[in-house]
C-alpha positions, 0 to 999 in steps of 0.5 A, a space after each residue: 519485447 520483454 520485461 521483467 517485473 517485481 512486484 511482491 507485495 499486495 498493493 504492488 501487485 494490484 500497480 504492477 498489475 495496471 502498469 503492464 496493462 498500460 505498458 501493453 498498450 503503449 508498447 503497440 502504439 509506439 511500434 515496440 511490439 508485443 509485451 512478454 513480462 515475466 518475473 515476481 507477481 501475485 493473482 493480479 499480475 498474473 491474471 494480467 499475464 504476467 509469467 509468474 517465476 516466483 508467486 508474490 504470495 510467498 514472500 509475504 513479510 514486513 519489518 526490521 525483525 518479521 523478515 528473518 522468518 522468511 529469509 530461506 524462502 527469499 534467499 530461494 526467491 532472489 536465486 530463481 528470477 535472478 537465474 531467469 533474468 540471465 537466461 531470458 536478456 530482458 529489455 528492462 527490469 521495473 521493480 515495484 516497491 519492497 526495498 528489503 528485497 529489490 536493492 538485494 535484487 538489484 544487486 544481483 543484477 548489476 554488471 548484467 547489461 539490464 537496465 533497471 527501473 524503481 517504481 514506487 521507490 523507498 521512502 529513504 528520507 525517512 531514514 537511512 538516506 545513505 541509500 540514495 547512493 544505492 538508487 543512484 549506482 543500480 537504477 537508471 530511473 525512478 519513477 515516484 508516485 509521491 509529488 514532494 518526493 521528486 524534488 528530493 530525489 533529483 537534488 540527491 543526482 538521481 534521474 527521477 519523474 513523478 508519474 502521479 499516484 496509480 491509485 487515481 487509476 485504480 480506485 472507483 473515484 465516482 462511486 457514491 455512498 450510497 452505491 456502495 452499501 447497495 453492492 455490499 447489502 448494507 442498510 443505508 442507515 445503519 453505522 458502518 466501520 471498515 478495519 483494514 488491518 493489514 494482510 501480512 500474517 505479522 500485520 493480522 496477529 498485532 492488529 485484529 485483535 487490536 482493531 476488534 478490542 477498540 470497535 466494541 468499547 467504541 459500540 459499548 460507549 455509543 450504545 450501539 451495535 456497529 457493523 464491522 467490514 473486515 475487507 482483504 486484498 487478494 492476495 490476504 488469506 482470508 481464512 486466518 482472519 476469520 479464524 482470528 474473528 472467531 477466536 476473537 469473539 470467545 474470548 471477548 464474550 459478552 463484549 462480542 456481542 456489541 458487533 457485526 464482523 464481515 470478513 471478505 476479499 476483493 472489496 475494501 475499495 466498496 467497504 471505505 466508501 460505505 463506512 462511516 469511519 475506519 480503523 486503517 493500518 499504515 500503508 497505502 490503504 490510509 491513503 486509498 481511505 483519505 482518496 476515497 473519503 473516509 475518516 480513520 484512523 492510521 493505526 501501527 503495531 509491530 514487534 517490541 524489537 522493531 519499535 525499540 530500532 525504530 526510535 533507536 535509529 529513525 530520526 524522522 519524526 514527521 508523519 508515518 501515514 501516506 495519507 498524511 505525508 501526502 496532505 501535510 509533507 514530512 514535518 513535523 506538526 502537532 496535527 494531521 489530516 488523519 490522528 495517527 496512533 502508533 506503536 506504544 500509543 495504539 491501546 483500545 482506548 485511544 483508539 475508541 476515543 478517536 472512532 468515537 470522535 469521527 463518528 459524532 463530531 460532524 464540524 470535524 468529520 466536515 473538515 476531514 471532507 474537505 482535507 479528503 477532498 484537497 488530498 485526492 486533487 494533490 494526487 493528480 498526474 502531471 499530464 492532463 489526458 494521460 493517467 499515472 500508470 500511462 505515464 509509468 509505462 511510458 517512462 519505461 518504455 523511454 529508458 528500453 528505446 534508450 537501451 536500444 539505441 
């Protein structure tokens, strides 16, 4: 059986990586046989056999305006697996999050005989609602990972289930505090901030120096020298980040001084679980935060062009963090699990403010324990027994069986 994946983001990469193992599985024990998945993945895909047509790591870019530097090296990307789907017939095509390539891809597809699936689909009821008209002419089933998003579908006419959140597979849900400072040598009691500011290059220039700014005046007004755990996906190129440390830090001076920076790959699950507080960039790691226990804040820059469409276009106003939309839904509230600062708002000194808060004010960080703790119940997969990448892959494997038959 074969199966073309799209996974070209890093988060995707690590769901798509425990959604062919799941599919793998599955496939056997439903007489399917042997699962040959090829298509777009990054070093977790591929390590989990995935035949890479195009690397993941090429495509690496986000944002209404950050995505035309990229556009000849996507354009190349789209022509390739499309090109390969033709020539190898798959039984389904699952694509995995990134809208701004998979409806350009799914359309490439269409008219070919292949029946397409969306996991982790676009969050079209924050905009551009037009697009549920797209999902519903290209996919033949979308499989949300957001509980509150199923009903919103399936009122639009769409075939939708929800699979429950693949981070519930995919995150070390029993580790404990105290284990996760011993793996990363830390001193049990020493104040510990973890800052995940993104891993796309457009991401790191508009939040390291944002992140580190805000850690040091927050070291400064505590009177203390705090350890900073920079952790990278994957797929981040650590290299740069640690290049933006060090530059950072002679420009900074004195300033510098007041922190520790550990920059590292592969471990942010263990570095959320060690902080005391995090400074996290909107995206899934606000939500693998909030699971996973740590109070932050869920902070978003980006380029002047794409905040002035933002608030030109959107008219959602209601929470841009998972970790938010998750525990709260999509209206609008004066407050959230976690304070989100965003665009204009994220300065220093807001951001100081707020770490401040989360480290010393134990009434709110209690609260926070219990808001963490009611969101990871939340995220729960529909089926007792079966996790949600389990689940995804059965779906899938529904929509091939229907494809044959």
């Amino acid at each position: 059986m074969k199966i073309l994946i799209s996974a070209a983001e890093a988060s995707s990469d690590v769901h798509g990586a425990q959604l062919l193992r799941a599919l793998r599985v599955k496939a056997r024990q439903s007489g399917l046989g042997e699962v040959e998945a090829f298509g777009i993945g990054g070093p977790l895909l591929q390590a989990e056999g995935l035949r890479a047509v195009v690397d993941a790591r090429e495509l690496l870019s986000m944002g209404f305006t950050e995505v035309f530097g990229r556009l000849p090296r996507i354009l190349r990307a789209l022509r390739r697996i499309e090109q390969e789907a033709v020539a190898q017939r798959p039984d389904v095509v699952v694509v995995i999050d990134y809208p701004e390539f998979h409806f350009r891809l799914a359309r490439r597809l269409q008219g070919r005989g292949l029946p397409l699936v969306y996991f982790i689909p676009p969050k079209v009821w924050v905009w551009r609602k037009k697009r549920v008209a797209v999902l519903r002419a290209l996919f033949s089933r979308i499989l949300t990972i957001l509980p509150f998003e199923e009903d919103f579908y399936r009122k639009a006419g769409l075939a939708v289930s929800y699979v429950g959140n693949p981070l519930m597979d995919e995150l070390p849900l029993a580790m404990t505090r105290e284990e996760a400072r011993r793996r990363l040598g830390l001193d049990g009691g020493r104040r510990v901030l973890v800052a995940m500011p993104g891993s796309r290059p457009s991401e790191l220039k508009r939040h390291v120096e944002l992140f580190l700014d805000s850690a040091a005046r927050t070291a400064r007004e505590l009177g203390e020298k705090l350890l900073v755990l920079m952790p990278l996906p994957a797929m981040g190129d650590t290299l740069s980040l640690q290049q933006r440390v060090l530059a950072w830090g002679a420009r900074a001076g004195v300033a510098a001084e007041s922190l520790e920076v550990r920059v590292s790959q592969g471990n942010a699950h263990e570095c959320l679980i060690a902080a005391d507080a995090g400074l996290i960039k909107s995206g899934t790691s606000t939500l693998e935060a909030g699971v996973l226990g740590c109070p932050h804040a869920v902070v978003y820059r980006t380029s002047f062009l794409t905040g002035l469409l933002f608030r030109l276009l959107v008219r959602y106003r209601g929470p841009v963090g998972l970790v938010n939309l998750v525990a709260c839904g999509t209206e609008p509230r004066e407050h959230y699990l976690m304070r989100e600062i965003v665009l204009g708002a994220a300065t220093p000194g807001a951001i100081a403010a707020e770490l401040g808060s989360l480290l010393t004010d134990s009434r709110r960080r209690e609260e926070l324990a219990g808001g963490m703790k009611r969101l990871r119940a939340r995220l729960l997969p529909p089926e007792a027994g079966q996790g949600p990448s389990a689940l995804a892959a059965q779906e899938i494997l529904a929509v091939v069986r229907e494809k044959r038959g």
